[in-house]
Backbone bond lengths (Angstrom), bond angles and torsions (degrees), N, CA, C in turn:
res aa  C-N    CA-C-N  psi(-1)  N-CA   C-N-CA  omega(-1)  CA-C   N-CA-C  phi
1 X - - - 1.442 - - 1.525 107.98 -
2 X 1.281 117.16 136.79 1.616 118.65 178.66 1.086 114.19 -115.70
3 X 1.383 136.69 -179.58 1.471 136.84 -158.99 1.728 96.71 -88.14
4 X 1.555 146.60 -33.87 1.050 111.19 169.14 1.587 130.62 -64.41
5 X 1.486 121.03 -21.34 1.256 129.97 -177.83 1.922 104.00 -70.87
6 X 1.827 113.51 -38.36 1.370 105.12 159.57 1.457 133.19 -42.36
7 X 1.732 106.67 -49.52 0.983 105.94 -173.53 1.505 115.81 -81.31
8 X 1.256 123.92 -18.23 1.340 113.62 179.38 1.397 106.80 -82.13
9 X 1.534 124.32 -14.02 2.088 120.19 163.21 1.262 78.14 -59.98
10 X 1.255 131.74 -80.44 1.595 116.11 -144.71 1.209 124.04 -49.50
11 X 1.212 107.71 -33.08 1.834 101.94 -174.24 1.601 116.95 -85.00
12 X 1.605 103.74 -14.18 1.520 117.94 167.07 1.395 98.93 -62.63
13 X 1.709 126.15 -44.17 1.513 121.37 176.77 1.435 135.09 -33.81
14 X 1.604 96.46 -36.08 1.556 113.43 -171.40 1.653 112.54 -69.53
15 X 1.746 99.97 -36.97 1.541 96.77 -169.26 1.655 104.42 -71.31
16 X 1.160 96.84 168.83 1.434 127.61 -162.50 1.853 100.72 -83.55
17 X 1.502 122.95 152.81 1.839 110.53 -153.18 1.643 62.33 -162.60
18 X 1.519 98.42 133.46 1.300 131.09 175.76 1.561 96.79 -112.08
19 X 1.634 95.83 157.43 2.265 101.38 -169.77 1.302 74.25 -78.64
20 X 1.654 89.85 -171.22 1.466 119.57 -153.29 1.754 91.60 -111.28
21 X 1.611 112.76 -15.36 1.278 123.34 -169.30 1.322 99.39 -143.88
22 X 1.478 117.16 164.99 1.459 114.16 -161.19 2.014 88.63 -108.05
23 X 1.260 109.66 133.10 1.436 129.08 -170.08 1.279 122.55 -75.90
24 X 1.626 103.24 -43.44 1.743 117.87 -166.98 1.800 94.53 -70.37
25 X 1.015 133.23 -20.70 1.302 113.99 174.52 1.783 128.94 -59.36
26 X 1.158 106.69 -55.72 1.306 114.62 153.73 1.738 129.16 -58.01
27 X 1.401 101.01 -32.80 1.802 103.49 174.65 1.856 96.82 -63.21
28 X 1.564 115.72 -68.81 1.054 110.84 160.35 1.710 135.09 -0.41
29 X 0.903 105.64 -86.81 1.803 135.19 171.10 2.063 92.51 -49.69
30 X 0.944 122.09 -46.97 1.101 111.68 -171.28 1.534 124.81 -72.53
31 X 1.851 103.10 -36.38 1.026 125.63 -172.97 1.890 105.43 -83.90
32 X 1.381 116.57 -17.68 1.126 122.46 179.14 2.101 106.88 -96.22
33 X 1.235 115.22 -8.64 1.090 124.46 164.40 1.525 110.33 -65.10
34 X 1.505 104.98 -45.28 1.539 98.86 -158.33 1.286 94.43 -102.75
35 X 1.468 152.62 22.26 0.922 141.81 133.73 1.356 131.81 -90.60
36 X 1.530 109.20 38.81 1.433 126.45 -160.68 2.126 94.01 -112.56
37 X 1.382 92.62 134.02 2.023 83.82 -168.72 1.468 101.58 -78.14
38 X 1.639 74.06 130.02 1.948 99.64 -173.98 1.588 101.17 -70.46
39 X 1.795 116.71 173.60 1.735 95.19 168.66 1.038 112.99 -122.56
40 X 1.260 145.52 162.78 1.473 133.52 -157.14 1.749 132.25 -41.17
41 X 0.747 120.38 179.90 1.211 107.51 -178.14 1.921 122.77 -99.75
42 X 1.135 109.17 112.16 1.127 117.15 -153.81 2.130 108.72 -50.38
43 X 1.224 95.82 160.88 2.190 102.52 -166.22 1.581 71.60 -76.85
44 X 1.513 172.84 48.60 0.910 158.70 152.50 1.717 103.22 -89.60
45 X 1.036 95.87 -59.70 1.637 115.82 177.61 1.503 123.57 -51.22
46 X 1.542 96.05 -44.36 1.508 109.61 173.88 1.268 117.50 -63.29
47 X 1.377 128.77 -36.40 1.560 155.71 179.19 1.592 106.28 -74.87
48 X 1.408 132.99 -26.26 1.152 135.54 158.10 1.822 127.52 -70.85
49 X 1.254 100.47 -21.00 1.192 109.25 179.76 1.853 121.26 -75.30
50 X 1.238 101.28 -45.28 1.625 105.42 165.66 1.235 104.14 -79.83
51 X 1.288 129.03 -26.28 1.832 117.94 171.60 1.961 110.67 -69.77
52 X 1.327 103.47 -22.27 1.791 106.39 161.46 1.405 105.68 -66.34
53 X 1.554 124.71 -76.68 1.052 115.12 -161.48 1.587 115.45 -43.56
54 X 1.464 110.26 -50.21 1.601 93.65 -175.67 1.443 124.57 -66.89
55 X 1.202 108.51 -6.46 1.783 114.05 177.64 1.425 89.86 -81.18
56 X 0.924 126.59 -48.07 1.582 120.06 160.83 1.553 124.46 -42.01
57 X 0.880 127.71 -58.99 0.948 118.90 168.30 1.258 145.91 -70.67
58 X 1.338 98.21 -11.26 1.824 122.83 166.88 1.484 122.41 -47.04
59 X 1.887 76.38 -57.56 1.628 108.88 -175.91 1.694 103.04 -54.79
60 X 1.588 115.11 -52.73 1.386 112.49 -167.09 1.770 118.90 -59.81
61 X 1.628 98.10 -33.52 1.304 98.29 -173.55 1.576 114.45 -89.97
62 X 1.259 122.74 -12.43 1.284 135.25 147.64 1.452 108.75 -37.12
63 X 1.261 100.99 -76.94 2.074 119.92 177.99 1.589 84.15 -23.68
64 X 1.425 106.60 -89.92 1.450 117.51 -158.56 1.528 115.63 -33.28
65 X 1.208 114.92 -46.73 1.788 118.29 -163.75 1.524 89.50 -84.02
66 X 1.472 137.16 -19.04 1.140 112.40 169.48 1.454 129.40 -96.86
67 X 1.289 112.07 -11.29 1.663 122.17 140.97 0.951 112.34 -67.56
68 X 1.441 164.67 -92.77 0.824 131.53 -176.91 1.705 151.28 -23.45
69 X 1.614 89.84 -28.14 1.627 96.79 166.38 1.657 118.61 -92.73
70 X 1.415 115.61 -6.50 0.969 103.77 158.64 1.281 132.61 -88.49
71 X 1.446 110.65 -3.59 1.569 111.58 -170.20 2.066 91.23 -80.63
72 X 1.561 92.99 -35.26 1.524 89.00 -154.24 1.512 106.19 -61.17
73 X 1.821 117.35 -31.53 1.096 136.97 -179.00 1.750 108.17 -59.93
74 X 1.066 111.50 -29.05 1.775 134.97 -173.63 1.419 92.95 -74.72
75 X 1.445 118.95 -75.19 1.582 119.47 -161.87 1.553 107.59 -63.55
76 X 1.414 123.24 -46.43 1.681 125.30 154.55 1.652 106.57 -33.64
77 X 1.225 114.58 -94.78 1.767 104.51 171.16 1.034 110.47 14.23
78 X 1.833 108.99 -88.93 1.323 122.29 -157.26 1.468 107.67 -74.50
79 X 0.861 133.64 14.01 1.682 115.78 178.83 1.608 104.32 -126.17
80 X 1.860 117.12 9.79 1.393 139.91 168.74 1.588 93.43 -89.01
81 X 1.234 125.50 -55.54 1.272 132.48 -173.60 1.305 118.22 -57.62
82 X 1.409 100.68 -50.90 1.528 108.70 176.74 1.689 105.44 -44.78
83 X 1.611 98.74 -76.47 1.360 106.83 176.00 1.335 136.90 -23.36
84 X 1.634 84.35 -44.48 1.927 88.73 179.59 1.580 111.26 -81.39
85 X 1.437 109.76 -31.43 1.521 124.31 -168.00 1.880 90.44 -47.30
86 X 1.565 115.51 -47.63 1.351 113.73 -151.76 1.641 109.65 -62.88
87 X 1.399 101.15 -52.89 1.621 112.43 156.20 1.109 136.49 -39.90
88 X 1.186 117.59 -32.61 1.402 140.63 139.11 1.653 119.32 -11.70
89 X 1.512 99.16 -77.87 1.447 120.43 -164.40 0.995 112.19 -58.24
90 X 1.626 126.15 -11.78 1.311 130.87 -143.60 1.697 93.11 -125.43
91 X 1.310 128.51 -16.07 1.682 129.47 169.89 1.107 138.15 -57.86
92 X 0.996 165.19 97.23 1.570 155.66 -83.38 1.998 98.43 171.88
93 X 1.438 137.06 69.24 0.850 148.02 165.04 1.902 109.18 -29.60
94 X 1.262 107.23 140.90 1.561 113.50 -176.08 1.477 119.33 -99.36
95 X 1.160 85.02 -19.26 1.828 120.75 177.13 1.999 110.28 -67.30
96 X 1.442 118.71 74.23 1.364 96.21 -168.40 1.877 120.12 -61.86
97 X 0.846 112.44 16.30 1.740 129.38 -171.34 1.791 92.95 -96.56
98 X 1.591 115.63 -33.64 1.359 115.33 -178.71 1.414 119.98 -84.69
99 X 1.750 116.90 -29.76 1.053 130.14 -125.22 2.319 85.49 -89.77
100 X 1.137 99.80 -38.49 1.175 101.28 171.68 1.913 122.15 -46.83
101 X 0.961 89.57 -50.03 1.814 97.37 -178.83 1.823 98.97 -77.05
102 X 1.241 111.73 -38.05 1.192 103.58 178.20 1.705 126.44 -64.32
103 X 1.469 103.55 -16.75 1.227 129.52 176.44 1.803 112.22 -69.83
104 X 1.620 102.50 -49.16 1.347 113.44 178.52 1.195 111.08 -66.89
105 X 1.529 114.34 -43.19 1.989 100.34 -160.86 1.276 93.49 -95.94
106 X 1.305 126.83 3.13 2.070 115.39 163.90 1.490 100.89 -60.66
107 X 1.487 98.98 -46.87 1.715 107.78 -164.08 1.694 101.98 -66.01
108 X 1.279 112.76 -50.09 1.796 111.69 -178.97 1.617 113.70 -55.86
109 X 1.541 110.44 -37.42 1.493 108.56 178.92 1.516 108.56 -59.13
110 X 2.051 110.24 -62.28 1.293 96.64 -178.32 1.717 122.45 -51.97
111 X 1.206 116.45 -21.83 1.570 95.16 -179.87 1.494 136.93 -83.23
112 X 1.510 88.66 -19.96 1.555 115.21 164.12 1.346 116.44 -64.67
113 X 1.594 109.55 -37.55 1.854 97.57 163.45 1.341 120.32 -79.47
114 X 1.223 114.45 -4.56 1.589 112.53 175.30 1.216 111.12 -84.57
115 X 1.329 117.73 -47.22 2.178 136.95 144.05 1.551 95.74 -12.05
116 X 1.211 139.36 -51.31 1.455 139.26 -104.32 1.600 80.76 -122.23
117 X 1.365 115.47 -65.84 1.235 140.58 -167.43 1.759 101.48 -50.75
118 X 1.027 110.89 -48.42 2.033 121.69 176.73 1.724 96.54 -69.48
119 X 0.966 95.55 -72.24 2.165 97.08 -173.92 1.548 101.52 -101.05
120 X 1.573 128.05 90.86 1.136 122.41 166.55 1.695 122.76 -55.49
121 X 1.532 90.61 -13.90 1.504 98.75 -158.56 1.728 109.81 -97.39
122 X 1.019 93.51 14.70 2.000 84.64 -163.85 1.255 91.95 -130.44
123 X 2.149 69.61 130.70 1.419 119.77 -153.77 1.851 76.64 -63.61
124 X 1.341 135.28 -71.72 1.674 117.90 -160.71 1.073 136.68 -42.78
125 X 1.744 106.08 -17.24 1.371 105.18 179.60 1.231 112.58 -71.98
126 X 1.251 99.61 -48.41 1.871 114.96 -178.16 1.020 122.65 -58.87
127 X 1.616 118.07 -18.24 1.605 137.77 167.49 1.566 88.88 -71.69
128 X 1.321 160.44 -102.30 1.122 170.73 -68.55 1.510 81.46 -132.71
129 X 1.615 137.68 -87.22 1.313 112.11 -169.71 1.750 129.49 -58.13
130 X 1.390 116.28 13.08 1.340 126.87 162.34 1.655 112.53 -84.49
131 X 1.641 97.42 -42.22 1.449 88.93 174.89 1.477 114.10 -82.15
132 X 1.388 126.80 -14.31 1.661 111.12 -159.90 1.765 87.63 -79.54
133 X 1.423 115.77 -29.06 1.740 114.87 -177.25 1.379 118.21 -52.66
134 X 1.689 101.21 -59.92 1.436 97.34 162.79 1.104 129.50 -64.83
135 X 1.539 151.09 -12.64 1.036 148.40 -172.16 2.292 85.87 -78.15
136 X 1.249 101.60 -52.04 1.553 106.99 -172.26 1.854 112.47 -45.98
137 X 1.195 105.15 -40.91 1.119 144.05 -178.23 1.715 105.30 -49.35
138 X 1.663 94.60 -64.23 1.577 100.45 -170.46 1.676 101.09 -72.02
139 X 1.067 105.75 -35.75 1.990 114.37 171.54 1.298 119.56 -48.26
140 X 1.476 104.98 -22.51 1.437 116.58 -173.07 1.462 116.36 -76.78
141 X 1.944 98.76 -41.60 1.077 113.63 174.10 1.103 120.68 -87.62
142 X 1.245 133.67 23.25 1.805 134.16 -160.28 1.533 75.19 -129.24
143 X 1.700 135.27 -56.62 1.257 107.78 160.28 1.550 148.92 -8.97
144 X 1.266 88.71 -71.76 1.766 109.69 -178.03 1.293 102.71 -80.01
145 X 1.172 140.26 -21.93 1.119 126.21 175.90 1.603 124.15 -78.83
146 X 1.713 94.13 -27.00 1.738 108.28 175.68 1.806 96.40 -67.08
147 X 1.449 117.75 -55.87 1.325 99.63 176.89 1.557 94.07 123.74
């Protein structure tokens, strides 16, 4: 196929294409369906409506008790971290093959609490000083395990 045979589909696109069957008969019939008198609305429906709201409201107070438990779970975190961070500062690997990395993530922790100290609140820092701990953490154990 070459580009004049494209362009002449396309311009066949523009004209106007009648159905293959005539439509308004059924639109008709449909539109005369729904103007047929409905009958009230059954006490079933009505009885669903206060059974929404309280699923609604389930949901909200759910939300709440589980924000709230995560914040509380959040501020716990951080005051484990803190704690450990301090203990931290004070580790000194015997292993001179360790002592290098141990050198770096002392230095990444302290700056991350200084990070911490400006935006107490951000969530990345606290992401990043969770990991520089554990990274300290696994060093700790690559220690004891060397022996």
């Amino acid at each position: 196929m070459n580009e004049f045979e494209w362009l002449r589909q396309t311009r066949a696109l523009r004209e106007p294409v009648s159905p293959r069957r005539d439509l308004w008969s059924g639109i008709d019939a449909a539109l005369d369906a729904a103007e047929a008198p409905t009958a009230a609305p059954a006490p079933r429906r009505l009885l669903r409506q206060p059974q929404n709201w309280l699923i609604a409201a389930s949901f909200v107070g759910l939300s709440l008790f589980a924000g709230s438990l995560a914040v509380h779970l959040r501020d716990r975190t951080l005051d484990n971290a803190t704690a450990v961070s301090t203990d931290a500062g004070r580790w000194r690997p015997n292993d001179p093959r360790l002592a290098g990395a141990a050198v770096e993530l002392d230095a990444a922790n302290m700056e991350l609490r200084q990070a911490m100290e400006q935006a107490p609140n951000s969530p990345a820092l606290q992401r990043l000083l969770y990991r520089t701990q554990k990274q300290q953490s696994q060093l700790r154990q690559m220690e004891h395990q060397a022996g």
